[in-house]
C-alpha positions as CSV (number, residue, x, y, z in Angstrom):
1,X,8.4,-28.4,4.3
2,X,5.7,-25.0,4.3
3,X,6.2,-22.4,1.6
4,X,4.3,-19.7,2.2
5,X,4.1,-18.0,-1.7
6,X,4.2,-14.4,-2.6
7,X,1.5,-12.2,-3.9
8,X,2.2,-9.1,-4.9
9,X,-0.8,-5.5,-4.6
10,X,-2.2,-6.2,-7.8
11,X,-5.3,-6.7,-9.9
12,X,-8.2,-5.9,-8.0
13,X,-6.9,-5.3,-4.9
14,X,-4.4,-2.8,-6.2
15,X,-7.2,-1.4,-8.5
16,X,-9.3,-0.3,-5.4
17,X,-6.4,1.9,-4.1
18,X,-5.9,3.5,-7.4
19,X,-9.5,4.5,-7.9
20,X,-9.4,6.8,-4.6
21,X,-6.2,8.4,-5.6
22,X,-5.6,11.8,-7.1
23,X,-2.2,11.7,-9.3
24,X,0.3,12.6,-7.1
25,X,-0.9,10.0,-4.9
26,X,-0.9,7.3,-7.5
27,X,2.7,8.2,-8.5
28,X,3.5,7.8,-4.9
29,X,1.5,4.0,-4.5
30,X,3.1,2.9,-7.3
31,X,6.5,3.5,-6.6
32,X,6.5,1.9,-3.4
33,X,4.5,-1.2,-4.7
34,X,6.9,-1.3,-7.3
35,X,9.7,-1.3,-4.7
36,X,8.1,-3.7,-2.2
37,X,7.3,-5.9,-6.0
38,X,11.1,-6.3,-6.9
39,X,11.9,-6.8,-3.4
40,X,9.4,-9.4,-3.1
41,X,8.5,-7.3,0.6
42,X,5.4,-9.1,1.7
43,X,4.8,-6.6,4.9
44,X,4.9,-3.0,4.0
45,X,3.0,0.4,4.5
46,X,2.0,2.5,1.3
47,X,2.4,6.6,3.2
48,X,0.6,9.4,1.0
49,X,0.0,12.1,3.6
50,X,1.6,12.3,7.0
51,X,-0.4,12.1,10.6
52,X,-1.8,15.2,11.7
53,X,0.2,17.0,14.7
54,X,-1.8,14.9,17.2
55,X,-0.5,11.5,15.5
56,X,-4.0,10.6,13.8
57,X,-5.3,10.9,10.3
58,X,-2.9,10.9,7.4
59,X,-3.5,8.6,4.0
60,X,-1.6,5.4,4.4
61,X,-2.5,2.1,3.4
62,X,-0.8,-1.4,5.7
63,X,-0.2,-4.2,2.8
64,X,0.4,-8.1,3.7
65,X,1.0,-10.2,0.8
66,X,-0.8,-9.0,-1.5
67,X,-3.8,-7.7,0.6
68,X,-4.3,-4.4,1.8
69,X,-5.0,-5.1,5.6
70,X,-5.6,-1.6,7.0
71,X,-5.9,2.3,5.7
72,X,-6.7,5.7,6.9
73,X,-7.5,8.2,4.3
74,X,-8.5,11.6,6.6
């Protein structure tokens, strides 16, 4: 029978994140990896700043078990 474990943003990999941010933006990462945490949410987007008009650009970070996947900080 497969198991597939969960790993939370943490350590390093949510250390990284954290280093970028200013302090609003912090608050707003970790509240939402706090959320996704208690959830246990292994798929989940981290949105600081929305898309400009034309849809691109923004700060957002895409999160997979633990691993931050994708992010746009323009």
């Amino acid at each position: 029978m497969y198991h597939e474990t969960y790993h939370p943003l943490a350590g390093d990999n949510l250390k990284n994140i954290l280093d970028n941010a200013g302090e609003n933006e912090k608050k707003i990462i970790l509240e939402t990896v706090d959320a996704a945490t208690k959830g246990k949410i292994r798929k989940y987007r981290i949105d600081i700043a929305p898309p400009n008009p034309d849809g691109k650009g923004g700060i957002w970070y895409e999160v997979d078990n633990g691993i931050v996947i994708g992010s746009c900080r323009e």
